[in-house]
VOKOLNU-505869 format. One record per residue (C-alpha): residue number from 1; chain; x, z, y. Coordinates in Angstrom, 3 decimals. Each point is the difference from the previous one (the first is absolute). Layout:
residues N
+-----+--------+----------+----------+----------+
: num : cadena :        x :        z :        y :
+-----+--------+----------+----------+----------+
: NUM :      A :        X :        Z :        Y :
...
+-----+--------+----------+----------+----------+
//
This chain:
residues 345
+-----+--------+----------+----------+----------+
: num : cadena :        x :        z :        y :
+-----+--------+----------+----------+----------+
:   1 :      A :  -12.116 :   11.709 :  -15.972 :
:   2 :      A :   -2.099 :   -2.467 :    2.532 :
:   3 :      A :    0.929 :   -1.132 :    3.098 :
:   4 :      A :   -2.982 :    1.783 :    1.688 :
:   5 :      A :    1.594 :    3.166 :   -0.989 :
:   6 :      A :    3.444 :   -1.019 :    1.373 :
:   7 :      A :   -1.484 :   -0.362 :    3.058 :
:   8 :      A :   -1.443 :    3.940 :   -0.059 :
:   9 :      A :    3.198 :    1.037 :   -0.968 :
:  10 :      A :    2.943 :    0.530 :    2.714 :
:  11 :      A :    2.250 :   -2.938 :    0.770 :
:  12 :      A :    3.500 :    1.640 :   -0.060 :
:  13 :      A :   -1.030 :    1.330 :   -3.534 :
:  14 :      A :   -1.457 :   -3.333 :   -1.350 :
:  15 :      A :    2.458 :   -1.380 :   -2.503 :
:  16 :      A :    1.766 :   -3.344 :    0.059 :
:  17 :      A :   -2.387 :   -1.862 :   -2.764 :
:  18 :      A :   -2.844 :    0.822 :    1.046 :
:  19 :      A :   -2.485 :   -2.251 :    2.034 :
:  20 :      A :   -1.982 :    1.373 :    3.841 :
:  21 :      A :   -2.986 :   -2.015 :    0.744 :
:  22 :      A :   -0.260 :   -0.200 :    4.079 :
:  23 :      A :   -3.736 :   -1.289 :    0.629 :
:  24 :      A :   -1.050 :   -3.380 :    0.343 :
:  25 :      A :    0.597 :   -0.898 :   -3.804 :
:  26 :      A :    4.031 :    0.512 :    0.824 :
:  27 :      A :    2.384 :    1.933 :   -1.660 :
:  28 :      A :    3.430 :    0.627 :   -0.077 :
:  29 :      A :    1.395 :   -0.700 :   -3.771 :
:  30 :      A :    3.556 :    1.320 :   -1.053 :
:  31 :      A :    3.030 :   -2.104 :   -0.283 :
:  32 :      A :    3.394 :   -0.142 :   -0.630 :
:  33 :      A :    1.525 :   -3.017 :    2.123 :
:  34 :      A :    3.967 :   -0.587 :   -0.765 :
:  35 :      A :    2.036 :   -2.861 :    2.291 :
:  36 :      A :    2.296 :   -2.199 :   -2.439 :
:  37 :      A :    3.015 :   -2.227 :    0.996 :
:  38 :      A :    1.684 :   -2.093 :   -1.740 :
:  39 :      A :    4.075 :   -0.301 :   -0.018 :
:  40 :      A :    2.219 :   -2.990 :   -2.271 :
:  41 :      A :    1.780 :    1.957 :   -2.292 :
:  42 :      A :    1.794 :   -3.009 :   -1.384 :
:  43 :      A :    1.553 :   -3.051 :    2.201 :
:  44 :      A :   -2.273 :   -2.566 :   -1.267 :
:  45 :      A :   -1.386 :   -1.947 :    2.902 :
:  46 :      A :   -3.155 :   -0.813 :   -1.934 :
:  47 :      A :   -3.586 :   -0.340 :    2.197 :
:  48 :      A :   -1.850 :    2.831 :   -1.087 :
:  49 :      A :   -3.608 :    0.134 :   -1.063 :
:  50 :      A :   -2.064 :    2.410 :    0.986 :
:  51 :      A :   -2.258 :   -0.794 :   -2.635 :
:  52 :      A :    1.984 :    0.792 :   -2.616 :
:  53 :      A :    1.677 :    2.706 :    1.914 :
:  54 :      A :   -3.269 :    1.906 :   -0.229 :
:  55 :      A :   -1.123 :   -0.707 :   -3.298 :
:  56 :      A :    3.419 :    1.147 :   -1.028 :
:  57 :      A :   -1.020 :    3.123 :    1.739 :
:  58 :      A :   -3.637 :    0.449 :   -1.222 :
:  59 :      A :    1.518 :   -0.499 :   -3.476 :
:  60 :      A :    2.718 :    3.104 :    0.737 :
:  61 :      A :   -2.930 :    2.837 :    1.053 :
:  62 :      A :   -2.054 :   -0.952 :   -2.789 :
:  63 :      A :    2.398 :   -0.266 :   -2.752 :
:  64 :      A :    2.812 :    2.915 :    1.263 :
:  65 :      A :   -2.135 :    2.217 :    1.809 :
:  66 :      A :   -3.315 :   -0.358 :   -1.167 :
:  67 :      A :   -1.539 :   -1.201 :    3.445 :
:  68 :      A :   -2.810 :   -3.010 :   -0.188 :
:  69 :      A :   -0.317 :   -0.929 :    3.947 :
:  70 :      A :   -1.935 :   -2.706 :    1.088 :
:  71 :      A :    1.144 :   -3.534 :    1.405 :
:  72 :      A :   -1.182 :    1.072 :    3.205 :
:  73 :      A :    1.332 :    2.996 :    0.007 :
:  74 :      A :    3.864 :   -1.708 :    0.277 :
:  75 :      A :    1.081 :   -1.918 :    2.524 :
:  76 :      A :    3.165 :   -1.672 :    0.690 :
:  77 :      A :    1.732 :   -2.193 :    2.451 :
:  78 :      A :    2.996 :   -1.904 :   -0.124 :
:  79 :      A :    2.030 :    0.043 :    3.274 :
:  80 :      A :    1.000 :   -2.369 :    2.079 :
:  81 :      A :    2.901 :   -2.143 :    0.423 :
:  82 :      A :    1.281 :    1.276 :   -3.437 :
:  83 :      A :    3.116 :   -2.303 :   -0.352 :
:  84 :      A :    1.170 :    1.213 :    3.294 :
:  85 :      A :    0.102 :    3.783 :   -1.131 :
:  86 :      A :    2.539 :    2.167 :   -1.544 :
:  87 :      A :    0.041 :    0.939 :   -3.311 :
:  88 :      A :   -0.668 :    3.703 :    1.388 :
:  89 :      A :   -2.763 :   -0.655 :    1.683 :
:  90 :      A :   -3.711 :    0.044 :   -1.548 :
:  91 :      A :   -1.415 :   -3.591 :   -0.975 :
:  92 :      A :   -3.803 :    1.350 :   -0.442 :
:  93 :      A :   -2.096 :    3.048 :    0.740 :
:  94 :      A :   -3.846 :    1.012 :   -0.799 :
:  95 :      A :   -2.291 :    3.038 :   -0.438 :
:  96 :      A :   -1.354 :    1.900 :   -3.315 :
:  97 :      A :   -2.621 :    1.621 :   -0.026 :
:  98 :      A :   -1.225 :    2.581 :   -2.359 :
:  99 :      A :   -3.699 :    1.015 :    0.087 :
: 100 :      A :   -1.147 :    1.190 :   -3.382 :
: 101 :      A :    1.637 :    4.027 :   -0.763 :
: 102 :      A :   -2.729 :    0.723 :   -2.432 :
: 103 :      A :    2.700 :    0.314 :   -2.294 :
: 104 :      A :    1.468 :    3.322 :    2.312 :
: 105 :      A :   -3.652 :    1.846 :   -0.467 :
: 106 :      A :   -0.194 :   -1.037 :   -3.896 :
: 107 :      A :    0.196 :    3.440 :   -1.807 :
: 108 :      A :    1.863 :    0.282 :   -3.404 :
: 109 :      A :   -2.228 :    0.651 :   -3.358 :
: 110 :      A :   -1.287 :    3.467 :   -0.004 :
: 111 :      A :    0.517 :    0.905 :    3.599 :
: 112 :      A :   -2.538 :    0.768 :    1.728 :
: 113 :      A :    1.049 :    1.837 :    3.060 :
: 114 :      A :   -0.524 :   -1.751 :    3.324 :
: 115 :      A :    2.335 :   -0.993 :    1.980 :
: 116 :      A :    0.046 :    1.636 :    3.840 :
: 117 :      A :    1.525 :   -2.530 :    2.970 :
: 118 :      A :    2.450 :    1.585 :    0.100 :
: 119 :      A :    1.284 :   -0.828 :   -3.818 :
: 120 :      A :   -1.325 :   -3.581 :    0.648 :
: 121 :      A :    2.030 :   -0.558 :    3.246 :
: 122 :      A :    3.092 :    1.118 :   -1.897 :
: 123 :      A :   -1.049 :   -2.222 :   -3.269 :
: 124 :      A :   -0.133 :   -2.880 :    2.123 :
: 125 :      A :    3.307 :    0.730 :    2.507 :
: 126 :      A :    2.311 :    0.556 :   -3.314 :
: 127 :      A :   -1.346 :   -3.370 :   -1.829 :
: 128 :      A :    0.462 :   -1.352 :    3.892 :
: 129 :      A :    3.787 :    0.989 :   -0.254 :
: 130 :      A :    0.056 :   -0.890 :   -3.070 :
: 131 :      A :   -1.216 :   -3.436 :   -0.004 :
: 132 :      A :    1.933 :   -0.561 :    3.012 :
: 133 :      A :    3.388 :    0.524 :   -2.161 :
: 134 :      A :   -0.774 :   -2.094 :   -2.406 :
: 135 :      A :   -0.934 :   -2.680 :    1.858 :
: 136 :      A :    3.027 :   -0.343 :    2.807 :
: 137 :      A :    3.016 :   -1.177 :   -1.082 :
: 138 :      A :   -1.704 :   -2.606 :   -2.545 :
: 139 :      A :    1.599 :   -3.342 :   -0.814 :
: 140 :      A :   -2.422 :   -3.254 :   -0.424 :
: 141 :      A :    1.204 :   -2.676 :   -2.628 :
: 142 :      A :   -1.453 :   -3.367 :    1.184 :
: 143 :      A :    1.129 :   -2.400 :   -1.923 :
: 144 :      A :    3.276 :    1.157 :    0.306 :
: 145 :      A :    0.218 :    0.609 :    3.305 :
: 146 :      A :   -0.376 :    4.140 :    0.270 :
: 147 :      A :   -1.195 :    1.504 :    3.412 :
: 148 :      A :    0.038 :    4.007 :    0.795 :
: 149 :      A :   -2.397 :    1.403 :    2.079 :
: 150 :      A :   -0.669 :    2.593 :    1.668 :
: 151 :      A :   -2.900 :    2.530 :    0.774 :
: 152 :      A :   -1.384 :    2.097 :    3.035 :
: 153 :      A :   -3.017 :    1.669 :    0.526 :
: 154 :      A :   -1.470 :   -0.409 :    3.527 :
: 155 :      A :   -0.243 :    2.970 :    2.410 :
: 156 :      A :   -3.950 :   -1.247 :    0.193 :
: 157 :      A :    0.041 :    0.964 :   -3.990 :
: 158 :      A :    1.707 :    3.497 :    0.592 :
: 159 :      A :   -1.541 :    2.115 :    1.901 :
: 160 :      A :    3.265 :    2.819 :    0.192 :
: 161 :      A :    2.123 :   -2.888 :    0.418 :
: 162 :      A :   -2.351 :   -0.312 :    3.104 :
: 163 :      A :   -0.024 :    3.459 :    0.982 :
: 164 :      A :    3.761 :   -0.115 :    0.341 :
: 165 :      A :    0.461 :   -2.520 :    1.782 :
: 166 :      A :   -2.384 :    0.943 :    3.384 :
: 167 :      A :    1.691 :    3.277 :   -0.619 :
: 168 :      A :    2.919 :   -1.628 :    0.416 :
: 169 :      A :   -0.928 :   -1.800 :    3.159 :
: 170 :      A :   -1.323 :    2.491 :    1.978 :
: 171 :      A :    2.799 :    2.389 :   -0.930 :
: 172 :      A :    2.602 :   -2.903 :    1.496 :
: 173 :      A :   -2.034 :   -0.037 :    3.049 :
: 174 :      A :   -0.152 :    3.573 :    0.259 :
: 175 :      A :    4.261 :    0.009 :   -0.602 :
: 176 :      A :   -0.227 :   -2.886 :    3.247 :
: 177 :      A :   -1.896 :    2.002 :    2.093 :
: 178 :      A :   -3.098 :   -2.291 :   -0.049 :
: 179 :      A :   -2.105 :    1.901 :   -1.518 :
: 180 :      A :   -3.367 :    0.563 :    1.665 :
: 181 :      A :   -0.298 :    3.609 :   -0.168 :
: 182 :      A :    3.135 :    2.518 :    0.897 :
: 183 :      A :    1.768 :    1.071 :   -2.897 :
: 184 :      A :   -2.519 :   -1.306 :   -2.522 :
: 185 :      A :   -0.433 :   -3.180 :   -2.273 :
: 186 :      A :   -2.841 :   -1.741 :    0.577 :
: 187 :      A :   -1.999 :   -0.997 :   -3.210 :
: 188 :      A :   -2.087 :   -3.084 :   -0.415 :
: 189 :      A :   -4.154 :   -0.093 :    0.238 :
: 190 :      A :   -0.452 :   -3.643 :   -0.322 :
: 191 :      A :   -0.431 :   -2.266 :   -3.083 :
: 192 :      A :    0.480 :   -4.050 :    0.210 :
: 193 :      A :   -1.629 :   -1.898 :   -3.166 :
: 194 :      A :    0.220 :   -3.577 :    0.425 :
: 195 :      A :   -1.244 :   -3.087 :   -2.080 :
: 196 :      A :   -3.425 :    0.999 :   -1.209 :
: 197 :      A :   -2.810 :   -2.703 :   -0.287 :
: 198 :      A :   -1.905 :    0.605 :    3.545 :
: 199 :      A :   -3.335 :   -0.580 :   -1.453 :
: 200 :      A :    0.468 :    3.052 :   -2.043 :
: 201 :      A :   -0.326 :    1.610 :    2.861 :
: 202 :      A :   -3.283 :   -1.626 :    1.668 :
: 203 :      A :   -3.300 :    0.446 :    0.224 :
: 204 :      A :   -1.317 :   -1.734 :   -3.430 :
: 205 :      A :   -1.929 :   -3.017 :    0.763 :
: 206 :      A :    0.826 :    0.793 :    3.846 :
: 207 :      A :    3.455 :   -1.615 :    0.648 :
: 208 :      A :    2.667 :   -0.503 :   -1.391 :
: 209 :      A :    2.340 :    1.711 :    2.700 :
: 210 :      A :    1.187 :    3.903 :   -0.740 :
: 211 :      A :   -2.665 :    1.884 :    1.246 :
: 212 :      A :    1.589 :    3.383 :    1.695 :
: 213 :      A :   -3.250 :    2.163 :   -1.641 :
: 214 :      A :    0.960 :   -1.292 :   -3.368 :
: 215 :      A :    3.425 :    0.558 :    0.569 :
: 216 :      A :    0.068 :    3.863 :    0.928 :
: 217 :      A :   -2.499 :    0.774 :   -2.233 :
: 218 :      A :    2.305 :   -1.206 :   -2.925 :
: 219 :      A :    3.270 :    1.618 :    1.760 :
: 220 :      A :   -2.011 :    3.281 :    0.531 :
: 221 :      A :   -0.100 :    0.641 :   -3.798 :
: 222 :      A :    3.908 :    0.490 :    0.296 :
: 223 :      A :    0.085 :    2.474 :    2.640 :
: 224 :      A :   -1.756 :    0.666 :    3.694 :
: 225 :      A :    0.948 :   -2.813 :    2.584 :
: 226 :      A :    1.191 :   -0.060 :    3.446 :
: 227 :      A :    0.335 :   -2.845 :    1.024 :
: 228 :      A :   -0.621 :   -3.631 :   -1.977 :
: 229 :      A :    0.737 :   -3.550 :    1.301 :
: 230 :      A :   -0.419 :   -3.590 :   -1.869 :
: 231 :      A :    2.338 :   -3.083 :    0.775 :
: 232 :      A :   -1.449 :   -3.414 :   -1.656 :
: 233 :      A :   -3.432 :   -1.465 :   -0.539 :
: 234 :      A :   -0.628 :   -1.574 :    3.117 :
: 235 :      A :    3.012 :    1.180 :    2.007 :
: 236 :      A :    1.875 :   -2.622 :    2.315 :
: 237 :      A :    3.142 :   -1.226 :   -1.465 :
: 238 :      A :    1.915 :    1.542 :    2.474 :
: 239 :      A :   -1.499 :    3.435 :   -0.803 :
: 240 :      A :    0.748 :   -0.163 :   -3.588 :
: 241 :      A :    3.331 :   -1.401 :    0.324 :
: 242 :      A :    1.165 :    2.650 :    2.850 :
: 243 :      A :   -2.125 :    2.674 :   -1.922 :
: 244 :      A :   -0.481 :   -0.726 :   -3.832 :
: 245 :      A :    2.849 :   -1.993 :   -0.467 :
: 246 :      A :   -0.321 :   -1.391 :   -3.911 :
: 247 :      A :   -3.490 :   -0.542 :    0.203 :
: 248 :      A :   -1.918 :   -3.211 :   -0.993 :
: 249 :      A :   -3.127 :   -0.252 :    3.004 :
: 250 :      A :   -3.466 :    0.645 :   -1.930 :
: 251 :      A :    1.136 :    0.543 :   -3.525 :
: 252 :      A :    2.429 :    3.392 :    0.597 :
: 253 :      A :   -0.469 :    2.464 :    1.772 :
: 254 :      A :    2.638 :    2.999 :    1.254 :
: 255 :      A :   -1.257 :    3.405 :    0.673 :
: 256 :      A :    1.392 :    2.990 :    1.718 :
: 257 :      A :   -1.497 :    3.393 :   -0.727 :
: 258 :      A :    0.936 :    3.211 :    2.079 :
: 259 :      A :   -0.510 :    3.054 :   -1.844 :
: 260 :      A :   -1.286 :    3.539 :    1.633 :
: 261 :      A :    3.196 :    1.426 :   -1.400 :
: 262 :      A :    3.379 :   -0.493 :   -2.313 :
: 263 :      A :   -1.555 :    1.527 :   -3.033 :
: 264 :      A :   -3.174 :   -2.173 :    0.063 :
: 265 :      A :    2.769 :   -2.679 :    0.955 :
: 266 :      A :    2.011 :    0.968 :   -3.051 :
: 267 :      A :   -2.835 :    0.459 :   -2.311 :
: 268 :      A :   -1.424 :   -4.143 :    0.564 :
: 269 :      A :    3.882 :   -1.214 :   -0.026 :
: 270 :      A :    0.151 :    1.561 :   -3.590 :
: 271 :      A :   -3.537 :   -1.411 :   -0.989 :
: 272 :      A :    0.998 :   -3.635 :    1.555 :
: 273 :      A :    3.566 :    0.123 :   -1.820 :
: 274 :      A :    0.009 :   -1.918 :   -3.499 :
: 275 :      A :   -3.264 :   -1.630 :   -0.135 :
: 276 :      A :   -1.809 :   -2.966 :    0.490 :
: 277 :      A :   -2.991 :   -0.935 :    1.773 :
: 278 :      A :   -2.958 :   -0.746 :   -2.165 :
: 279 :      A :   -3.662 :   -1.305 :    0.328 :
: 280 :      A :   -2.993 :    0.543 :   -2.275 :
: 281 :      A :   -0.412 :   -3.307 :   -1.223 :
: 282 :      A :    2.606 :   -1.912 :    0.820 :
: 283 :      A :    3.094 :   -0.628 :   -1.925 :
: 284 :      A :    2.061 :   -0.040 :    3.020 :
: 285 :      A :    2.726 :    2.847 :    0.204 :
: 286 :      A :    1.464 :    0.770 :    3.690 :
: 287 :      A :    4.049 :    1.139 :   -0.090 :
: 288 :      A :   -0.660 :    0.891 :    3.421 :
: 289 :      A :    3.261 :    1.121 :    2.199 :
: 290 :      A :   -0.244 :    3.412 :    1.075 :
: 291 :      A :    2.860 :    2.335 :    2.545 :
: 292 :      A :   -0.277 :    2.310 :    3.047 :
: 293 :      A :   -0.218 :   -1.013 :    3.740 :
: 294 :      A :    3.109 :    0.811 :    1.338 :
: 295 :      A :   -0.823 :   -1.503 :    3.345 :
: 296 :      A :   -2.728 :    2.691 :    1.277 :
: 297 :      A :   -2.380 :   -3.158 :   -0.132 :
: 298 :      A :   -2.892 :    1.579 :    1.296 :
: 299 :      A :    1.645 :    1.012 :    3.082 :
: 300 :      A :    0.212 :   -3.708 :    1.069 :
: 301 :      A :   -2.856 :   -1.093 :   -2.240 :
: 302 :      A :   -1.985 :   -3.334 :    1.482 :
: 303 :      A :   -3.094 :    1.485 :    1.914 :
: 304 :      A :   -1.494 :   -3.362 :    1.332 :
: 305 :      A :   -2.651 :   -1.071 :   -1.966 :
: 306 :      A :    0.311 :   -3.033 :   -2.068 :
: 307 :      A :   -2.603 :   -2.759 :   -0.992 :
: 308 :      A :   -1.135 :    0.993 :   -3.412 :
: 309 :      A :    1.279 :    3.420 :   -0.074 :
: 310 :      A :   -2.436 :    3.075 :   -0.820 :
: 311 :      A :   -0.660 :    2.593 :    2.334 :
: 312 :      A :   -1.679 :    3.600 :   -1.654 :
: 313 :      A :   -1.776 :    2.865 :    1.606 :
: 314 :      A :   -0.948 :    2.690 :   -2.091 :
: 315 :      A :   -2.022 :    3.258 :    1.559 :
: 316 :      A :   -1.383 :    3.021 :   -2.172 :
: 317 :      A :   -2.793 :   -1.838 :   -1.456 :
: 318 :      A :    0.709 :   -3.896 :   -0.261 :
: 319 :      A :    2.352 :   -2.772 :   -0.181 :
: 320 :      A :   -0.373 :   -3.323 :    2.128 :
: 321 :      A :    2.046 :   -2.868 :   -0.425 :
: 322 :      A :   -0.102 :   -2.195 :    3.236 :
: 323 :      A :   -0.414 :   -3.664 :    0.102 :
: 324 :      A :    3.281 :   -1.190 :   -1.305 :
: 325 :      A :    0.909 :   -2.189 :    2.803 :
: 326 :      A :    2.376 :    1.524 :    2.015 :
: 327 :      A :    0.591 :    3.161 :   -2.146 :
: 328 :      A :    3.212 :    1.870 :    0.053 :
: 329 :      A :    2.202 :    0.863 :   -3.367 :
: 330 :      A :    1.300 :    3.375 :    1.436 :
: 331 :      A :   -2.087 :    3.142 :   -1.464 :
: 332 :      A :    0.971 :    3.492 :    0.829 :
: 333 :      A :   -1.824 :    3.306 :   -1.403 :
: 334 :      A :   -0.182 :    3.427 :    1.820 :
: 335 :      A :    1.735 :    2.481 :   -1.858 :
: 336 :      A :   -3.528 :    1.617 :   -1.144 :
: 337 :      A :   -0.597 :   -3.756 :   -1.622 :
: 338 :      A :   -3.433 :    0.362 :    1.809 :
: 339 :      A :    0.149 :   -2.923 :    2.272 :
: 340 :      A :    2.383 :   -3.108 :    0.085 :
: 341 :      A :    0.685 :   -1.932 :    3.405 :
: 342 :      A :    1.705 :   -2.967 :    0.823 :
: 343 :      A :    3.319 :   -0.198 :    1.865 :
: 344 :      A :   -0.110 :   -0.747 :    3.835 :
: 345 :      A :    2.152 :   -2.162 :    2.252 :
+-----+--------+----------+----------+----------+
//
């Protein structure tokens, strides 16, 4: 099955392996990303080698679980200060990521049924449990020095593991009385990705700065948008440090998107969860951070317009993009998705 159709298909029913283009050459391509630390399991004092440490590795998914990931694909880092920490606590820590699950579609000898989503999403969430047992717990011989690690899968990776925990947020607030409406839990609308490449969202031999166009017509594909708002590119330093945080100044960028509603909400959290960025044509893959505004951002969203910022109008028949100059990052829709306006002072 192609990516095109993915993207005709309905997001919540879209399983975990498969691939949703999003315009502009982009797509979102599945993956399984696990965090990894590293404990002494032995009182040797030796220096440890991460290079070694993640051959060792590399050598233990290929050989014991039949798993050929890429260098790239591992990354570990020893931690700091190591002969001043306990033997308890973790000398190293890295990512895995696992992008290939051809091997969950493959189809035995003589079967030639097709598998629905729904078969594939639970093919891929048992070998995901699976995998996950026999991987924790694992002891690392270098040299004779052995090491244990452990192994966690990132809410950003898990969408339910997701769900739960704004469920659980809003239901505390609701228990403390701060919940915005009487007797009800509020429920997100608001997705934050942060760390993709801002030329992949500009105007192609335009600028290299996000251009906000680009960027809701790629958002749009997972669900009707509200509101949208872009911190990077050309931003002051103050603005991205007060608004962006973790964001490196014309290489990142860090979007918020407001959804019309909490299913269309739900729907692009699901889509964003467990994959990766991707453009046509470059080898590049984005591990993008993605998790849900708890701050009701757009009520105290910047409205002054920035230098280098994009300002949209869009009426029944066109779309003009002003002179970027003093442009402002803040888009909001009408509910009909007619017309979109910038925010006032």
């Amino acid at each position: 099955m192609t990516s095109t159709d993915s993207r005709r298909r309905p997001l919540r029913s879209l399983p975990p392996t498969e691939a949703i283009e999003i315009g502009y050459a982009l797509s979102l391509a599945p993956r399984l990303k696990l965090l990894l630390t590293f404990f002494r399991s032995d009182p040797a004092v030796k220096p440890i080698d991460e290079w070694q440490l993640k051959l060792s590795l590399l050598d233990f998914l290929r050989s014991t679980l039949s798993l050929t990931v890429p260098d790239e694909d591992l990354v570990l880092r020893k931690r700091p200060d190591l002969h001043k920490r306990k033997r308890d606590e973790p000398v190293a820590s890295g990512t895995l990521c696992i992008r290939d699950f051809d091997f969950i579609k493959h189809k035995r000898r003589g079967d030639d049924d097709v598998d629905t989503d729904e078969v594939l999403e639970k093919k891929f969430l048992d070998w995901r449990a699976s995998f996950l047992d026999r991987l924790s717990g694992i002891e690392l011989n270098l040299e004779g020095v052995k090491f244990g690690m452990t192994v966690e899968v990132p809410p950003s990776d898990d969408y339910e593991a997701m769900k739960r925990l704004w469920e659980d947020y809003y239901a505390s607030q609701l228990l403390d009385g701060r919940s915005y409406s009487k007797g009800v839990a509020r429920r997100p609308d608001t997705i934050i990705v942060q760390g993709v490449p801002s030329r992949w969202f500009a105007e192609p031999r335009v600028s290299s700065k996000p251009s906000m166009l680009n960027t809701h017509t790629i958002f749009s594909v997972l669900g009707k948008i509200r509101n949208l708002y872009i911190a990077g590119g050309d931003d002051t330093v103050e603005n991205a440090e007060a608004i962006a945080g973790n964001v490196v100044p014309g290489l990142q960028c860090k979007v918020w998107v407001q959804f019309e509603n909490y299913d269309e909400f739900s729907n692009a959290m699901r889509a964003l969860c467990g994959r990766s960025m991707q453009k046509q044509g470059s080898r590049l893959k984005v591990d993008y951070e993605v998790t849900w505004d708890k701050d009701i951002f757009f009520r105290n969203a910047p409205q002054k317009p920035t230098r280098g910022q994009e300002r949209i109008q869009e009426s029944s028949k066109n779309v003009r993009t002003e002179a970027p100059s003093y442009e402002s990052k803040v888009l909001q829709s009408d509910h009909d998705g007619a017309r979109m306006r910038r925010f006032r002072d």
